[in-house]
SEDREN-562848 format. One line per 10 residues: number of its first residue (from 1); their letters; for each residue x, z, y of N, C-alpha, C. Coordinates in steps of 0.1 Angstrom, whole numbers, plus 2048, in hexadecimal, padded with zeros to 3 digits. Layout:
BEGIN
NUM = A = X,Z,Y,X,Z,Y,X,Z,Y | ...
This chain:
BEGIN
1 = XXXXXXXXXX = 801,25F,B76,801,255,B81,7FB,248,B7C | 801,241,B6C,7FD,238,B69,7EE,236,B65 | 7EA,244,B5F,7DF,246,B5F,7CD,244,B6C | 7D3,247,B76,7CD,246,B7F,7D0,23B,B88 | 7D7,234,B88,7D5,224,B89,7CE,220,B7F | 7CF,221,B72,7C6,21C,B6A,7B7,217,B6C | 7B6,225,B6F,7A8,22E,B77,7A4,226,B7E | 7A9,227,B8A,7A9,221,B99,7A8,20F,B94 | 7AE,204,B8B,7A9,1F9,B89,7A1,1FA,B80 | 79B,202,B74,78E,201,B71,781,204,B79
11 = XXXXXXXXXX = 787,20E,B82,777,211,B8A,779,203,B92 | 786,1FC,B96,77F,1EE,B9F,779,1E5,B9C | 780,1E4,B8D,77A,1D7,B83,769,1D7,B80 | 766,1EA,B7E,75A,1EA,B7E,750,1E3,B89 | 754,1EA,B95,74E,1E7,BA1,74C,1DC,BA4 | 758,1D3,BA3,758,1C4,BA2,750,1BE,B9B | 74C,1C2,B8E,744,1BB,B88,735,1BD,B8C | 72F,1CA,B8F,724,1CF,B90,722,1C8,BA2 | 72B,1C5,BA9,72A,1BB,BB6,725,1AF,BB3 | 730,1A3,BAE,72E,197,BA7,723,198,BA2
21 = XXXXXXXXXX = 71D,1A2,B9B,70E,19D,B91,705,19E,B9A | 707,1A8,BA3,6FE,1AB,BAC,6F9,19F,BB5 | 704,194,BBD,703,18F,BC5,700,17F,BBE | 702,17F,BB4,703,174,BB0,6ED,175,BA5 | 6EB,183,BA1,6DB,184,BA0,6D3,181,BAA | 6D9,184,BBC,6D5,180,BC4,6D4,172,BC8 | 6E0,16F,BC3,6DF,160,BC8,6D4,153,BC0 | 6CF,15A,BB7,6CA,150,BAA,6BB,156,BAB | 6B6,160,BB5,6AB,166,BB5,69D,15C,BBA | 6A3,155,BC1,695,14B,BC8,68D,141,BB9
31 = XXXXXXXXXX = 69B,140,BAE,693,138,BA8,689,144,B9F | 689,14C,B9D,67D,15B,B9B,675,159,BA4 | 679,15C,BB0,664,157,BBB,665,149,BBC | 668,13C,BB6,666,135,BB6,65E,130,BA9 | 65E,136,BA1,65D,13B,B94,651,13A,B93 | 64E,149,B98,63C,14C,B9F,632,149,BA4 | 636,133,BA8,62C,131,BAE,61F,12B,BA2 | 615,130,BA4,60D,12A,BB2,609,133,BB6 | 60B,143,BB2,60B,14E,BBA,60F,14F,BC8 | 604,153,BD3,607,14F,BE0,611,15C,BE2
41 = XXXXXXXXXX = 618,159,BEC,628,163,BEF,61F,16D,BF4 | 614,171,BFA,60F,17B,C00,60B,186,BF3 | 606,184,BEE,603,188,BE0,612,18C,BD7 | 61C,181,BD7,62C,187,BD0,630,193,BD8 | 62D,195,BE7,62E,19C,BEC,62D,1AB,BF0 | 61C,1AD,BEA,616,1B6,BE9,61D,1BB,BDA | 616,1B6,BD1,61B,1BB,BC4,62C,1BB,BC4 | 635,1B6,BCF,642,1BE,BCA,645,1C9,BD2 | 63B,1CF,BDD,641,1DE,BE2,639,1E5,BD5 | 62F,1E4,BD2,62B,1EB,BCA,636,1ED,BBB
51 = XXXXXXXXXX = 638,1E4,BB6,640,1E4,BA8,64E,1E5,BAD | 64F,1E4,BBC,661,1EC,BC2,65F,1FA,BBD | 653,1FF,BC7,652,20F,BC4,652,217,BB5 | 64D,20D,BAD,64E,216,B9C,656,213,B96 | 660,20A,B9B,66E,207,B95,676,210,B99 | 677,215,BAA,67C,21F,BB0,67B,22C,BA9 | 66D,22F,BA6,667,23C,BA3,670,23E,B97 | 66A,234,B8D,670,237,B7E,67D,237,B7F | 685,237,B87,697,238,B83,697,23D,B8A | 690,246,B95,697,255,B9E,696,263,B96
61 = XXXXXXXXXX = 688,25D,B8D,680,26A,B86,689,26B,B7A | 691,25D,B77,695,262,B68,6A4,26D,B6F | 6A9,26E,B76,6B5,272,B7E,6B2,27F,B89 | 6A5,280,B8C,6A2,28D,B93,697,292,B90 | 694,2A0,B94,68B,2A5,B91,67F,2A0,B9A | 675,29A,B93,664,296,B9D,65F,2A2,BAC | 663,2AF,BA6,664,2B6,BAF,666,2B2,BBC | 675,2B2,BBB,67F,2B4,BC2,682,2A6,BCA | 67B,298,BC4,67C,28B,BC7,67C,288,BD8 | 672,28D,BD9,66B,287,BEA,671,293,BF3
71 = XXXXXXXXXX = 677,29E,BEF,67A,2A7,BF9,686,2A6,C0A | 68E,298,C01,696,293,C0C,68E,28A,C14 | 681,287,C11,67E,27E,C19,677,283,C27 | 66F,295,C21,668,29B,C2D,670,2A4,C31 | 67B,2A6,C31,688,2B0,C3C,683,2AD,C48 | 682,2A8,C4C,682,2A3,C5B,678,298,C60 | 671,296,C6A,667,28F,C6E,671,280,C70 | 680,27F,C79,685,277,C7E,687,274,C71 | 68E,277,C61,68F,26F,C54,684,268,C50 | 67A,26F,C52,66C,26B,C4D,667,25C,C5A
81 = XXXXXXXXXX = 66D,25C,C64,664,253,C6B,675,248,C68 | 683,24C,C63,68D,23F,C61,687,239,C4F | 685,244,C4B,67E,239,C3A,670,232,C3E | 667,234,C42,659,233,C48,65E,21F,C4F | 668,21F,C5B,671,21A,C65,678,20C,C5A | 682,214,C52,689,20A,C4A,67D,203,C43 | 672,207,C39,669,200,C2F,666,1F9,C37 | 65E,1F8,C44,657,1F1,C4C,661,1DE,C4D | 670,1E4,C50,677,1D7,C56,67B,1D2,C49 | 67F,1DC,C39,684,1D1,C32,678,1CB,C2B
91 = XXXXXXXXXX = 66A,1D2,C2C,661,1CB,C25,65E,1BF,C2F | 65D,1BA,C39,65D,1B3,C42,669,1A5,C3A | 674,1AE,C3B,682,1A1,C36,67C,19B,C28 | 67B,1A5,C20,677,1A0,C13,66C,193,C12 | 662,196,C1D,652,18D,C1A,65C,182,C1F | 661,184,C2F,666,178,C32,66E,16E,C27 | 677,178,C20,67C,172,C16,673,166,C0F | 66E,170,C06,66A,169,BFB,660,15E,C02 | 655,160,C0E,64D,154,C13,657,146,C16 | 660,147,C1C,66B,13F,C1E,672,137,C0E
101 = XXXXXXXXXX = 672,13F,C06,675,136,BF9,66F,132,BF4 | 660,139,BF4,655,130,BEF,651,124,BF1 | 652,126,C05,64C,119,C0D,657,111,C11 | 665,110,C07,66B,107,C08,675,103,C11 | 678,114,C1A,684,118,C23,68F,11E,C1B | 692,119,C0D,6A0,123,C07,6AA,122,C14 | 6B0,116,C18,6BE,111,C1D,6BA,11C,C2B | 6B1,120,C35,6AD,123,C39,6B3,136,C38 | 6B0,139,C2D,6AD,147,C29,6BF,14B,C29 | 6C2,141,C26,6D5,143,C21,6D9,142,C2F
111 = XXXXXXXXXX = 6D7,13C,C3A,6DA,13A,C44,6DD,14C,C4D | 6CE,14E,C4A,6CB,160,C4E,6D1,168,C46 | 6D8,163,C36,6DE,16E,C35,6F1,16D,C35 | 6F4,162,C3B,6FD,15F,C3F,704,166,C4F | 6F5,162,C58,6F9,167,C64,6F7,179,C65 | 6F3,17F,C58,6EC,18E,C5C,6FD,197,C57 | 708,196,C54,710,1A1,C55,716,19E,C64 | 718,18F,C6B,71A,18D,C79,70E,195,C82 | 704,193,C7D,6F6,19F,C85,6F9,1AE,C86 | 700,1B4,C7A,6FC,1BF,C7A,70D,1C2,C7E
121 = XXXXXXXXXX = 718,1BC,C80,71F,1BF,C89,71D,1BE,C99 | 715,1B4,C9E,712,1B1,CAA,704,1C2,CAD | 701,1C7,CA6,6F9,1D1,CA6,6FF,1DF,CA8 | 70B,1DE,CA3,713,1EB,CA3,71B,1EC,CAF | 71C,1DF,CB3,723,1E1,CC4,71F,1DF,CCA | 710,1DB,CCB,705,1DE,CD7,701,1ED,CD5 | 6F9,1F2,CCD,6F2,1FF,CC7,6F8,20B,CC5 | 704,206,CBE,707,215,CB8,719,218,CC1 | 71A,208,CCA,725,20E,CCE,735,20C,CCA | 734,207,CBE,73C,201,CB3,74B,1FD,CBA
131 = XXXXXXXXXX = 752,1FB,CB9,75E,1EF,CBB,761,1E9,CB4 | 75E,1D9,CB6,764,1CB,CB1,770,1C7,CB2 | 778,1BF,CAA,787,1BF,CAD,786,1B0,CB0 | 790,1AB,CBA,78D,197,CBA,788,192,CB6 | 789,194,CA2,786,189,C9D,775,188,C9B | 772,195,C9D,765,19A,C98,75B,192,CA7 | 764,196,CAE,75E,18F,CBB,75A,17F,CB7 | 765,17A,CB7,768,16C,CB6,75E,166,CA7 | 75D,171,C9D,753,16D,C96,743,16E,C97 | 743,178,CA5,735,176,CA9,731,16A,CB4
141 = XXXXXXXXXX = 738,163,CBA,737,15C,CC0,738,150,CB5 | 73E,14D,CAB,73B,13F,CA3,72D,142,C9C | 72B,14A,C99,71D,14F,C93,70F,148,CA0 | 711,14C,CAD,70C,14A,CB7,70B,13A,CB7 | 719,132,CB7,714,122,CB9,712,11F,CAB | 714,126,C9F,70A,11D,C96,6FB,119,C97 | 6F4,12C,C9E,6E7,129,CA1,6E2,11C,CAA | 6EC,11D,CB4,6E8,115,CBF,6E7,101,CBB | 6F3,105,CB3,6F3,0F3,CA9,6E7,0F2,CA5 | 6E1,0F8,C9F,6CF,0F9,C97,6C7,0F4,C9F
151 = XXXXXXXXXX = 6C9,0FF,CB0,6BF,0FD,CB6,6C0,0F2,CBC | 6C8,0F1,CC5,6CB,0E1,CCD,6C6,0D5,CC1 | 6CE,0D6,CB4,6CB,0CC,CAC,6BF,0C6,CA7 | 6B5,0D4,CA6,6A8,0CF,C9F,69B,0D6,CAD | 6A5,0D6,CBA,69C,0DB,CC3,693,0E5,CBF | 693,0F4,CB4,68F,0FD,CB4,694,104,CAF | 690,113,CAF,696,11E,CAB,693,122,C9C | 6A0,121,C97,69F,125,C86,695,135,C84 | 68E,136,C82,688,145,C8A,685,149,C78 | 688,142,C6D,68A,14B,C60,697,14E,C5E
161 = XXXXXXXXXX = 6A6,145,C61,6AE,14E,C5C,6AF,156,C6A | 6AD,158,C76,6AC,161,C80,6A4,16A,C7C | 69D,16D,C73,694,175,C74,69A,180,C69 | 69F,176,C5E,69F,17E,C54,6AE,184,C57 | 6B6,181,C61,6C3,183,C60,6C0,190,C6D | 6B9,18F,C71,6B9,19D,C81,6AE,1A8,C76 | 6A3,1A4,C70,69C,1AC,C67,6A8,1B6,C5F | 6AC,1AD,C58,6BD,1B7,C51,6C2,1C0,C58 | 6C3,1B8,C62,6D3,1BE,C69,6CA,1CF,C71 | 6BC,1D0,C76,6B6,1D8,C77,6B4,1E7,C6F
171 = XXXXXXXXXX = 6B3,1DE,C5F,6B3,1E5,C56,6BE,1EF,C56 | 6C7,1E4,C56,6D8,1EC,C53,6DB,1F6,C5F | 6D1,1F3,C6C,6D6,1FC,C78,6CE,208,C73 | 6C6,206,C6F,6BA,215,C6C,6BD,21B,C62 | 6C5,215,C55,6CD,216,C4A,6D6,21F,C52 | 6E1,224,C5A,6EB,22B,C5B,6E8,235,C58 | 6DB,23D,C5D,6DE,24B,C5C,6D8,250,C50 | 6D4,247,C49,6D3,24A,C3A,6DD,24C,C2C | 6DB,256,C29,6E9,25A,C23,6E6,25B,C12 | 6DD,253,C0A,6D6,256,BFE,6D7,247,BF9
181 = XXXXXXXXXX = 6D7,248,BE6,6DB,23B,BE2,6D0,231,BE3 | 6D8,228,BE3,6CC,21F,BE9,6C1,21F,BDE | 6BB,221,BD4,6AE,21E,BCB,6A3,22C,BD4 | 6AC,239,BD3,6A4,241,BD9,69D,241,BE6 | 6A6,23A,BEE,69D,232,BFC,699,22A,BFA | 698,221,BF5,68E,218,BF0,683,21E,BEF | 684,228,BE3,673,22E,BDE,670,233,BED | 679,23C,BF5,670,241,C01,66B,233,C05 | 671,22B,C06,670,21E,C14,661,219,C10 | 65D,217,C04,651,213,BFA,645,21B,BFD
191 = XXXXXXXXXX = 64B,22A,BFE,640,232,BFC,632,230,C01 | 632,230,C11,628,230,C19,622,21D,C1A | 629,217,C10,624,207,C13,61E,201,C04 | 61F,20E,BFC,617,206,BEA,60C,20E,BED | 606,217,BF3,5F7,213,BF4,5ED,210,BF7 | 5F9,208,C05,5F0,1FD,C0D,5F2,1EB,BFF | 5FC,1EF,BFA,600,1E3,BEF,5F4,1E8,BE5 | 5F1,1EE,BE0,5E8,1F3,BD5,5E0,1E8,BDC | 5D7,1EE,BE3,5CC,1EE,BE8,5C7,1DE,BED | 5D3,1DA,BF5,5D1,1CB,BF6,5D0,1C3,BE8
201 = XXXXXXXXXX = 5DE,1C8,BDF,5DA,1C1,BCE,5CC,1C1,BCB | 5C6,1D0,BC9,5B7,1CC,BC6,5AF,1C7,BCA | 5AC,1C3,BD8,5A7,1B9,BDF,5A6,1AD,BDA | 5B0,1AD,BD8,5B3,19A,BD5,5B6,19A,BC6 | 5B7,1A1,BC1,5B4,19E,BAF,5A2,19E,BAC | 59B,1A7,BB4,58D,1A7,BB6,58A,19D,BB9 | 58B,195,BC7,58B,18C,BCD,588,17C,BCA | 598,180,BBC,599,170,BB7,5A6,16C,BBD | 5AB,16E,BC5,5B7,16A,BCF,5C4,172,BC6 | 5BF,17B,BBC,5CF,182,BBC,5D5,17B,BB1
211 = XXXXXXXXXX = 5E1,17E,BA8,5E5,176,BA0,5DF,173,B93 | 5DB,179,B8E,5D2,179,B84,5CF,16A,B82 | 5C5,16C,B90,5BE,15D,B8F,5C0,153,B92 | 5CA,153,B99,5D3,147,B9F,5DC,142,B98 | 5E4,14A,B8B,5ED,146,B86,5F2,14A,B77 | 5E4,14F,B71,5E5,153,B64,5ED,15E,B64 | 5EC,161,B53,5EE,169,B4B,601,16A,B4B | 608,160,B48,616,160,B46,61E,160,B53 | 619,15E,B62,61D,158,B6F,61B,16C,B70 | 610,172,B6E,611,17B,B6E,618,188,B6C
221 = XXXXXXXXXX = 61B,182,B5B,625,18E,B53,634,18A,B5E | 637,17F,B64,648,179,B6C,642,182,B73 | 639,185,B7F,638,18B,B88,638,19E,B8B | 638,19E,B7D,63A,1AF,B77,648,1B5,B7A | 652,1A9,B78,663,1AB,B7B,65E,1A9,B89 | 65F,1A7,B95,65E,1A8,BA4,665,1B5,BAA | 662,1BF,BA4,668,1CD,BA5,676,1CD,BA2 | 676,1CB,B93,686,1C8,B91,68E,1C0,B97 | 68B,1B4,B9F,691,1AD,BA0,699,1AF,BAE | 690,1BB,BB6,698,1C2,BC0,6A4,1CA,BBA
231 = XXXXXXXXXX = 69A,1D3,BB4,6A1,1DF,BB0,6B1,1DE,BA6 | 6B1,1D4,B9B,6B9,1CE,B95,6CA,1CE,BA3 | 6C7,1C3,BAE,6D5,1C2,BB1,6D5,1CE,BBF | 6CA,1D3,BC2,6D0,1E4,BC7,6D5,1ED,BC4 | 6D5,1F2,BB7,6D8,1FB,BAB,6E7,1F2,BAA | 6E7,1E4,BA5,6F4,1DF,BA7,702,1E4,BB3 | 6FA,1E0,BBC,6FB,1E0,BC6,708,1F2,BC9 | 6FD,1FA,BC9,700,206,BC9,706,20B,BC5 | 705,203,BB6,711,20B,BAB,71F,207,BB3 | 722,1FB,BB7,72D,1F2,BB9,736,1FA,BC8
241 = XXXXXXXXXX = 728,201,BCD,730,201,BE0,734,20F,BDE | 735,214,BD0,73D,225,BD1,74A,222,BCB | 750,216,BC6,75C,213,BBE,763,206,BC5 | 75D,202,BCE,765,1F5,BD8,767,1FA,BE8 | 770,1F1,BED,775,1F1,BFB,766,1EB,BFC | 768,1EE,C0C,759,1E8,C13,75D,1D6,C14 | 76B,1D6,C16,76F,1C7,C19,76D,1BC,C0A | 76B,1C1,C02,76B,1BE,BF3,756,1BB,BF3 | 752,1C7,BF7,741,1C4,BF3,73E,1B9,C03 | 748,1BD,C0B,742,1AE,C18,742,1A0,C18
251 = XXXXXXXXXX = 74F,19D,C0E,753,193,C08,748,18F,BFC | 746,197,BF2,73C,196,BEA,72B,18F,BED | 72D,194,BFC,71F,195,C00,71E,182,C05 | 727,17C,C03,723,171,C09,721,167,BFC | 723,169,BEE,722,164,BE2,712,15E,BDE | 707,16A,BE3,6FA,169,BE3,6F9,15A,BEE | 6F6,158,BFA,6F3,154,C01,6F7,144,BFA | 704,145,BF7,70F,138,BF4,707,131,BE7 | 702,138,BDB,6FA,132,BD4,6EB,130,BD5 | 6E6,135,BDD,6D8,133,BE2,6D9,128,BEA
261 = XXXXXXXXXX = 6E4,124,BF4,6EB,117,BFC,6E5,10C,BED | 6EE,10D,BE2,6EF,105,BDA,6E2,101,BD1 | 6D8,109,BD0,6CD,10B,BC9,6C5,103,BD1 | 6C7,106,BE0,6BD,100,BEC,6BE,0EE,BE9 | 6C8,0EB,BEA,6CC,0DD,BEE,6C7,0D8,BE1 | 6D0,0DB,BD5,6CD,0D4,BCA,6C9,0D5,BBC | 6BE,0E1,BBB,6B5,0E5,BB5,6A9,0E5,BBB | 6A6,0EB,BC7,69C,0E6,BCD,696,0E0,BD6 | 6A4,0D3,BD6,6A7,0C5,BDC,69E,0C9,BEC | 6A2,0D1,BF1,6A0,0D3,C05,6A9,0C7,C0D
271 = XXXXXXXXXX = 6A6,0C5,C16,6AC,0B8,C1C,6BB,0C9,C26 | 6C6,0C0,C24,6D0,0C4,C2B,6D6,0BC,C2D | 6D5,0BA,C3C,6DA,0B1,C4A,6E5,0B3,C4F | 6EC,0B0,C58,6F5,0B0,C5C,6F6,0B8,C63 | 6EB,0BC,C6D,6EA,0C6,C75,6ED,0D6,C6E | 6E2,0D4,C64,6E3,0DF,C5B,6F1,0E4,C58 | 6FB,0DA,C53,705,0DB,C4B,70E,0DC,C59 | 70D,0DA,C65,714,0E1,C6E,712,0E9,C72 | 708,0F2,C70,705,100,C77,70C,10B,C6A | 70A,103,C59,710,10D,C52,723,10D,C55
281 = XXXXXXXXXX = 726,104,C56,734,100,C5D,738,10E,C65 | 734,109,C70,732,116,C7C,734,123,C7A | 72B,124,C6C,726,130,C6C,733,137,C60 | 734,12F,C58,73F,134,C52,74C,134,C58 | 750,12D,C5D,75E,12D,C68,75D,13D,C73 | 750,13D,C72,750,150,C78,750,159,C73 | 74D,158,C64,74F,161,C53,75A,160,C54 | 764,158,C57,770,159,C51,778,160,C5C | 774,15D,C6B,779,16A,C76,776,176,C73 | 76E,178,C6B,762,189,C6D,76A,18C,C5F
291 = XXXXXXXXXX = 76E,185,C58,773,18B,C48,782,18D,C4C | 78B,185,C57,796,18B,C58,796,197,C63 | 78C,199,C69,788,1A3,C72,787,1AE,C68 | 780,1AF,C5F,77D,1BD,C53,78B,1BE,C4F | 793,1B3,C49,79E,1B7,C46,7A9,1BE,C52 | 7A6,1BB,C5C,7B1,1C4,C69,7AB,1CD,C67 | 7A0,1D1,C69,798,1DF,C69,79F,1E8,C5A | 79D,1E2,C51,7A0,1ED,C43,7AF,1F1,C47 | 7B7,1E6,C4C,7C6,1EC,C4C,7CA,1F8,C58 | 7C1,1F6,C60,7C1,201,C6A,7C0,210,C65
301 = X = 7B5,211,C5C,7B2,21D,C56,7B8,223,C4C
């Protein structure tokens, strides 16, 4: 018996740690594409589905047979058109990503990933049907007037962290009925988009426009990790969500966001206003409904 508690807090302590590194690599990641300039983001872009896909490859291959790799991806036309479906919206989140940190929207980017586990609950009880418990309610409605603080305040629609926060929450809807670890979906999700990525790289290395020329020899070799730098806290990621409560990696998940907040303001000195700083207000006062909401939910089960 003592034995397997033992167990049972070693595999947490593990998971815990491979979370925390996970979220906290994420959170420190902009200064990496920030890293990369004067490499234009369209270009970080292209060369990172491509170097996703052989980061993918090379750690599925060392773990399965090459054979046998792609067979889960053509069982079925409907699997084939949800990996085909998912690449399409997280490569979409990713550009938005990184173009947004480049051009000087960090505070922006944390905002969408602040409002996207409130998204992809508000998605499961439109879509799939879901039930919300009060609090989950009540934290989608503070989520709702933080947007609205933004918009009234600066008379427009924040439409990068909207974007990148509904982009996600998409992903995560088309994510359900995938049932494989996340690096192996990845490589499917890649497949059908590195050799439209190839193809544009050569272009623009030919061209003069690709990195090469724009940004030397050593801006280059930084831009070789672009692949890892996904793959690194998914693999994290993954390891962590077979040895924790889900309420443990939800909580985790807001650590990223919280230092990218901090990176924004006063590392890459972004102006944050008052307005700003009331919509994050908002928005966390509804994290804190939606995280005692996850916790009613675990004790239920």
């Amino acid at each position: 018996m003592e034995r397997l508690q033992m167990d049972d807090r070693n595999t947490y302590k593990i998971g815990l740690i491979s979370v925390l590194c996970c979220n906290t690599f994420w959170g420190f990641l902009p200064i990496y594409w920030q890293a990369l300039k004067p490499i234009d983001s369209a270009v970080i872009i292209f060369y990172r589905i491509a170097l996703m896909f052989l980061v993918c490859f090379a750690a599925c291959a060392f773990r399965t047979n090459i054979k046998e790799l792609f067979k889960p991806m053509f069982e079925s036309r409907k699997k084939l058109f949800v990996y085909v479906a998912a690449g399409i919206v997280i490569t979409l989140n990713w550009s938005l990503y990184i173009w947004a940190v480049n051009a000087g929207y960090v505070i922006q980017t944390c905002m969408g990933y602040f409002l996207e586990p409130l998204v992809v609950c508000c998605f499961g009880v439109v879509f799939y049907k879901e039930k919300a418990n009060k609090w989950k309610k009540i934290s989608m409605i503070f989520a709702f007037c933080g947007l609205m603080v933004m918009i009234i305040g600066y008379r427009e629609i924040p439409f990068i962290a909207l974007g990148l926060g509904l982009s996600f929450a998409i992903y995560s809807a088309i994510k359900k009925s995938v049932f494989l670890n996340p690096i192996q979906s990845l490589l499917y999700e890649t497949l059908f988009l590195t050799p439209i990525a190839l193809i544009v790289i050569v272009y623009l290395e030919n061209s003069g426009n690709g990195a090469l020329e724009t940004a030397g020899g050593f801006k280059f070799f930084l831009l070789m990790f672009a692949g890892l730098a996904t793959a690194i806290p998914m693999g994290l990621f993954s390891f962590a969500a077979n040895k924790l409560p889900l309420i443990t990696l939800g909580l985790c998940e807001y650590i990223a966001p919280s230092i990218t907040l901090i990176l924004g303001i006063f590392l890459f000195k972004e102006p944050f206003d008052l307005i700003q700083f009331s919509a994050f207000v908002v928005i966390w006062i509804g994290l804190i409904f939606f995280t005692y909401g996850e916790f009613a939910d675990m004790k239920k089960t």
